[in-house]
C-alpha positions as CSV (number, residue, x, y, z in Angstrom):
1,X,126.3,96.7,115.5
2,X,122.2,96.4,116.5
3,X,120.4,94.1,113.3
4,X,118.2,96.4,110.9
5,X,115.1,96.3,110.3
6,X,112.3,97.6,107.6
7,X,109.5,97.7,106.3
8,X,107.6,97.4,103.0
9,X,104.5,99.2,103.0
10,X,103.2,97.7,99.2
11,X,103.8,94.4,100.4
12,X,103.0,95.1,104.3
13,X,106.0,93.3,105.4
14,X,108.4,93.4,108.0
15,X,112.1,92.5,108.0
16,X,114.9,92.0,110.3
17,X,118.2,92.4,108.2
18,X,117.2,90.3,105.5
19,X,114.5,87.6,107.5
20,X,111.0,88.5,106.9
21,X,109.3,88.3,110.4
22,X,105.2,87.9,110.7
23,X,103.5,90.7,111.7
24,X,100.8,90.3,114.7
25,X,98.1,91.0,112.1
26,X,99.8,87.9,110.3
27,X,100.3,86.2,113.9
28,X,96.5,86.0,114.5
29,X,95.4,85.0,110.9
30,X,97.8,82.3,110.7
31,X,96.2,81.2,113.9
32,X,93.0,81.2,112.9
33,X,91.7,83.5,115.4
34,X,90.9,86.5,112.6
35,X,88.8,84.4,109.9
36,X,86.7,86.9,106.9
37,X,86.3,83.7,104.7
38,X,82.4,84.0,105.0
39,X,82.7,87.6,104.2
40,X,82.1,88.5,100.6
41,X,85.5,90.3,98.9
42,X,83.6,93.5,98.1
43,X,82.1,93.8,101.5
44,X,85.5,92.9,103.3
45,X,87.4,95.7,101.2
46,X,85.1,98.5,101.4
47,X,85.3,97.8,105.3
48,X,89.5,97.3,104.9
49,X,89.3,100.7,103.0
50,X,86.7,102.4,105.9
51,X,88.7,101.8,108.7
52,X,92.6,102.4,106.6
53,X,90.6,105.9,106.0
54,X,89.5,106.6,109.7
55,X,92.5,105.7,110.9
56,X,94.4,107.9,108.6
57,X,92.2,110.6,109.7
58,X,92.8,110.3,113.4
59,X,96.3,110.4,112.5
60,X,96.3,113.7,110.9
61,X,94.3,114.9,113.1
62,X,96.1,113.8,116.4
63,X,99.3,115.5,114.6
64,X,97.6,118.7,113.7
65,X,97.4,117.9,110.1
66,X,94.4,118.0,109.5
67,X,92.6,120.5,106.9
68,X,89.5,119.9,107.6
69,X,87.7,122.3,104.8
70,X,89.1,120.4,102.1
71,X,89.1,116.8,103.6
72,X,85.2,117.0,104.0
73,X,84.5,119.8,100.8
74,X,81.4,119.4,98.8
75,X,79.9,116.5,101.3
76,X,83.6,114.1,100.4
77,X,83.6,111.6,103.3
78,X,80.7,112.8,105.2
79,X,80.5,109.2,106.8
80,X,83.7,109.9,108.4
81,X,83.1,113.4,110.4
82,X,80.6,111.4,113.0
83,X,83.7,108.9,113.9
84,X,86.3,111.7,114.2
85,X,83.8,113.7,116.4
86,X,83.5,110.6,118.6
87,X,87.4,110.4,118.7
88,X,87.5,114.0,119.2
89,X,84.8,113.8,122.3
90,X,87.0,110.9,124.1
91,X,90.0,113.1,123.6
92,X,88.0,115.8,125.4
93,X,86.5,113.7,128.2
94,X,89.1,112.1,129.7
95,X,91.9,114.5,128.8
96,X,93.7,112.6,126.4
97,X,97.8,112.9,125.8
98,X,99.0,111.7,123.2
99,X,102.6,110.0,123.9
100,X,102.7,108.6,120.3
101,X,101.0,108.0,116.8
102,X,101.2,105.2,114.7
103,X,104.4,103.6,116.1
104,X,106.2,101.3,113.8
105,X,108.9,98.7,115.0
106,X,110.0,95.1,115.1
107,X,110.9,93.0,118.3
108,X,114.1,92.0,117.8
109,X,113.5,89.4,120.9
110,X,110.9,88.0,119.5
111,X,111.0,88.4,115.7
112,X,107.7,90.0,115.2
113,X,106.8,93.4,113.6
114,X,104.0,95.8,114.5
115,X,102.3,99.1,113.7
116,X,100.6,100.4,117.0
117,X,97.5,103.4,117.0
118,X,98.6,105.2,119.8
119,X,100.1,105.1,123.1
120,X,98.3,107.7,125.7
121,X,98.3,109.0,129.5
122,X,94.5,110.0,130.8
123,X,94.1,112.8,133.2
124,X,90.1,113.1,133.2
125,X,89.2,109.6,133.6
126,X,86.2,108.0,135.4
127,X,88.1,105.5,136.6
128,X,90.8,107.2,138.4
129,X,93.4,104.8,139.1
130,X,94.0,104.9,135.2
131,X,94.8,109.0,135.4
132,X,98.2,109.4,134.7
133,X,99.5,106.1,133.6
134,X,100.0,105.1,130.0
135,X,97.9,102.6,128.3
136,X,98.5,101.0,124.9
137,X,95.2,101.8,122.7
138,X,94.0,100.3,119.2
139,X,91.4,102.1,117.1
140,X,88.8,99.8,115.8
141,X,85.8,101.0,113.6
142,X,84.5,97.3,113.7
143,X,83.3,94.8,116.4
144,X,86.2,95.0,119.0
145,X,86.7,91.1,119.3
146,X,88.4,88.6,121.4
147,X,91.2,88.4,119.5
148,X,92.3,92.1,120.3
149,X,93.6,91.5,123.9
150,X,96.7,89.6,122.1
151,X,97.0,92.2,119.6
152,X,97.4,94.7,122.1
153,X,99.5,92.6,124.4
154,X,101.8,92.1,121.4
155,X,102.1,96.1,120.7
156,X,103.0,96.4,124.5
157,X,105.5,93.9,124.1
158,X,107.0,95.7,121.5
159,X,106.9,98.9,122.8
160,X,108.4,98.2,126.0
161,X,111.5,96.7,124.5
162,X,112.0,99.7,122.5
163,X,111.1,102.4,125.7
164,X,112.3,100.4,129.0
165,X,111.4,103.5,130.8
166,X,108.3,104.0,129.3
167,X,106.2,101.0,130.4
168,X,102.3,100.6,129.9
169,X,100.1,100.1,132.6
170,X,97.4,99.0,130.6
171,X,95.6,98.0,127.2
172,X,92.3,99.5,126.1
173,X,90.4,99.3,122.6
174,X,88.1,102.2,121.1
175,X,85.0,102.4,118.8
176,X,83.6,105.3,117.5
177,X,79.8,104.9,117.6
178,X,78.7,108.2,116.6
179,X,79.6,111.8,117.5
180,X,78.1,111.8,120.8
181,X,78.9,108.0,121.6
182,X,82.0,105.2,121.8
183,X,83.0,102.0,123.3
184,X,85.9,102.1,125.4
185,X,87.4,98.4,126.5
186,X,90.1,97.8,128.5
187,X,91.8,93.9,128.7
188,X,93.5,93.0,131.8
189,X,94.3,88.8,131.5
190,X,97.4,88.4,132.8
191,X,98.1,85.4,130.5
192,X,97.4,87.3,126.9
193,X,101.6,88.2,126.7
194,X,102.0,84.6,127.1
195,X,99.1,83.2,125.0
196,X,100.4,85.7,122.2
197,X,103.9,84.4,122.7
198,X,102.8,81.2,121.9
199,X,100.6,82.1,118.9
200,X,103.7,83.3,117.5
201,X,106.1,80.7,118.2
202,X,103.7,78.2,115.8
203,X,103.6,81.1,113.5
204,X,107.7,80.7,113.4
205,X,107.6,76.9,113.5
206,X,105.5,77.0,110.2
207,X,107.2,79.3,108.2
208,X,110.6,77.3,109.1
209,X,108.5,74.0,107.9
């Protein structure tokens, strides 16, 4: 019998059986390579809260959820409906499927859990050798840093151990500008599996210090 895993969503932790594994949030914190210590607590929740919120917004819409006439009624979340028309116009543009949303897992081979955005295929691209092959894609509604090529590395890591005969040709990050505007990035360095790999295996040696 296959170990179980879970996860806590008060205390945002992952488990496998009864070992609490990092998360690749957790992974690149402990590292040092995400670091809000200069950012004031009030301004680093209300962006925490921004981006939970857009996110959660994409989500129901993506799964058809979305009731539009009471999520924005009387002006409520006004700043959002510019981001979700940016979503909605890369969608549109480069003829977005959606293979999944908000995928939730562990790695059993590597004792790490993770929540990806979305996995997608493209089928309007501008770059056409991407039509038709999947990518791996994170949602960012702040500065799409450095950092995010291991974060995305990790989610493809994950994902193909869980769907073998679904593998990702690719890793791109998206930010909503306005409605008319976003940032698409893809990562391509062939060492970020590896450099993520180790980044967690120092994450493992400390926790078993």
């Amino acid at each position: 019998m296959g170990k179980m895993w879970s996860y806590n969503d008060e205390l945002h932790e992952y488990r496998i059986d009864e070992l609490v594994v990092p998360s690749v949030t957790q992974v690149l914190a402990d590292n040092r390579l995400t670091n809000f210590s200069t950012v004031s607590g009030q301004i680093l929740e209300r962006s925490m809260n921004f981006g939970t919120a857009f996110h959660k917004l994409t989500e129901l819409d993506d799964c058809e959820k979305l009731n539009e006439e009471v999520y924005f009624a009387n002006g409520a979340n006004a700043s959002l409906r510019p981001l979700l028309e940016s979503w909605r116009k890369f969608k549109r543009d480069y003829e977005v499927e959606i293979i999944t949303v908000e995928y939730r897992n562990v790695s059993h081979k590597f004792r790490f859990g993770f929540t990806l955005d979305r996995v997608i295929v493209m089928n309007n691209a501008p770059n056409k050798a991407w039509n038709g092959k999947r990518f791996v894609l994170d949602i960012k509604t702040g500065v799409i840093s450095p950092p995010a090529k291991y974060q995305l590395a990790a989610y493809q890591l994950g994902w193909e151990e869980h769907n073998p005969n679904l593998r990702i040709s690719g890793r791109l990050a998206f930010k909503p500008k306005d409605s008319e505007a976003y940032v698409l990035k893809e990562f391509k360095d062939s060492f970020d599996w590896t450099d993520f790999l180790h980044l967690l295996s120092s994450t493992h040696i400390r926790r078993r210090m």
